[in-house]
N, C-alpha and C positions, 0 to 999 in steps of 0.2 A: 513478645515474639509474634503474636499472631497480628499485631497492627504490622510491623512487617513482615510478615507471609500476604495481610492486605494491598499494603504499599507493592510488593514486587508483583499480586497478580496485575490489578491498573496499571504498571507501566508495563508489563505482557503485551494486556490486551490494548496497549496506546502503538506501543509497538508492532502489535501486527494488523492494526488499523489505519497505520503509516503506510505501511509496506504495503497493502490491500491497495490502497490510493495510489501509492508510488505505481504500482503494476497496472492499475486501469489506464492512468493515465499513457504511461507508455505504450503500452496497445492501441490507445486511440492516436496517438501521434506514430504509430507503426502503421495501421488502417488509412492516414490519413499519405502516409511517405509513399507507401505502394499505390492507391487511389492515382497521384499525379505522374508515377510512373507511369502507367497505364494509360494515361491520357495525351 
């Protein structure tokens, strides 16, 4: 049991190191949407 309690923390934390990514990225392509508006 405890190898997976291991197994499901890492894909946890794979999971919201995804999602971490997933959100900067979009923010920089939101920064980048409104920038040419403005221009």
């Amino acid at each position: 049991m405890a190898g997976l309690d291991n197994a499901e923390q890492r894909a946890q934390r794979v999971t919201y190191g995804v999602g971490a990514v997933a959100g900067v990225v979009l923010l920089v392509l939101l920064c980048l949407f409104c920038s040419r508006l403005l221009l």
